[in-house]
C-alpha positions in Angstrom: 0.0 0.0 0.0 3.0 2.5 0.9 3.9 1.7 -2.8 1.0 3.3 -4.5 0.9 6.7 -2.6 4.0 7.3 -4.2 3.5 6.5 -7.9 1.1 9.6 -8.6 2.2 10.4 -12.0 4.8 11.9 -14.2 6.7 14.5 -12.4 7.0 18.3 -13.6 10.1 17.8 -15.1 9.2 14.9 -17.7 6.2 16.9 -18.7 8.7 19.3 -19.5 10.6 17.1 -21.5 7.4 15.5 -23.0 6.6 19.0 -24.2 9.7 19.7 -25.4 10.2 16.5 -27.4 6.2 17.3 -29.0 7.5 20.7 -29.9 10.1 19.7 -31.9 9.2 17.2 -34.1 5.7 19.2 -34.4 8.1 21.9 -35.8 10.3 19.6 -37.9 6.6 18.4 -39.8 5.4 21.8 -39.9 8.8 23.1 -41.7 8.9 19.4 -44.4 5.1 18.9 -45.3 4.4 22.0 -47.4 7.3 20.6 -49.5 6.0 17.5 -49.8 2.1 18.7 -50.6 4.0 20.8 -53.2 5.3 17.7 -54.9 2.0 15.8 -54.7 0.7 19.2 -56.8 3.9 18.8 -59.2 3.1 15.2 -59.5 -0.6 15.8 -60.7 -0.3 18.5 -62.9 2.5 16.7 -64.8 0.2 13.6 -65.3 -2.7 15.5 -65.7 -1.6 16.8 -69.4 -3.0 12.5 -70.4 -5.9 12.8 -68.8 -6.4 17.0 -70.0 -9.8 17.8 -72.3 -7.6 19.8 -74.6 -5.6 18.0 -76.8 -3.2 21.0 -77.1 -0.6 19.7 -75.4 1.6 18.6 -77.9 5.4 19.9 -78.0 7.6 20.2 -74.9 6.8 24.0 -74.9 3.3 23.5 -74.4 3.7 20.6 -72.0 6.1 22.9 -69.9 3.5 26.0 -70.5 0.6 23.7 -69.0 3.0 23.0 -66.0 3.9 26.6 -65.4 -0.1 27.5 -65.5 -0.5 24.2 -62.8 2.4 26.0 -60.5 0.9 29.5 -61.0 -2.8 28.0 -59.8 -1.5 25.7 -56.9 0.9 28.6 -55.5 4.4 27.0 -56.1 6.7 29.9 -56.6 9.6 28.9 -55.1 10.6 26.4 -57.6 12.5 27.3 -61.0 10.9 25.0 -63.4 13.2 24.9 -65.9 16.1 23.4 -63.2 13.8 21.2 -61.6 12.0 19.3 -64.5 13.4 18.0 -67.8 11.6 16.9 -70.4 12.1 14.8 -73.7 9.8 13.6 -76.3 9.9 10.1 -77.8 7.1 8.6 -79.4 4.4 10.3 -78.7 5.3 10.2 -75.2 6.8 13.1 -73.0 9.3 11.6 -70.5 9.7 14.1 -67.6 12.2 13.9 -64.8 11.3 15.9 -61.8 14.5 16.2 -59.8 14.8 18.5 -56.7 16.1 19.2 -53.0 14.8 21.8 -50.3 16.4 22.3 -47.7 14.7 24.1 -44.4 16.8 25.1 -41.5 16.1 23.7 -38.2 18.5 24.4 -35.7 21.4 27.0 -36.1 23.6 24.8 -38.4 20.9 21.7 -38.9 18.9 21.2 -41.9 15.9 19.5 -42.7 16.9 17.9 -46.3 13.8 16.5 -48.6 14.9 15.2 -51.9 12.6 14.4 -54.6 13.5 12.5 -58.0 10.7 10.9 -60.0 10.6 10.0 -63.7 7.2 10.1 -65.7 6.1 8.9 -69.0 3.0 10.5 -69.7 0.8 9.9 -73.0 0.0 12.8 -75.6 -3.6 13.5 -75.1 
């Protein structure tokens, strides 16, 4: 019985470090997802141009044109298209490379590092 009297709980000082440990990696996720919700948008409007009404889509100008309209409607501004996505055509199909790195400071010298490289072959409408 003297046992349980004394186990009440956590005491001040591991909420504190509960808190603390929360804190952080609430801030690392906060700092990495927009980065990855804007490569979820990159990914959709580059595969979007097969499944697109308008056939109009049919040189790598247009296909980077209908990109650069998907960034300007989905707010990514902080990413050069021309150095992030590469695009060939070969047989009626546009083979895109999205290839990219953001980098988000964390702590003084420590940097949060997400690094995204995806190939697509994607259909002329």
């Amino acid at each position: 019985m003297i046992f349980a009297r004394s186990q009440k709980g956590m005491s001040m000082l591991s909420w504190m470090l509960v808190l603390v440990l929360v804190a952080f990696f609430a801030s690392a996720a906060f700092k990495v997802l927009p980065h990855y919700f804007d490569y979820m948008s990159m990914e959709k409007i580059i595969t979007s141009v097969e499944t697109e009404a308008s056939g109009d889509v049919r040189t790598i100008n247009a296909f980077m044109g209908h990109v650069s309209r998907g960034m300007e409607v989905n707010s990514i501004r902080d990413l050069p298209l021309k150095d992030v996505l590469k695009v060939k055509l070969e047989n009626n199909e546009f083979h895109a490379h999205l290839k990219y790195e953001r980098r988000e400071p964390l702590i003084r010298n420590i940097d949060l590092v997400v690094r995204f490289d995806k190939e697509f072959r994607v259909r002329m409408p």
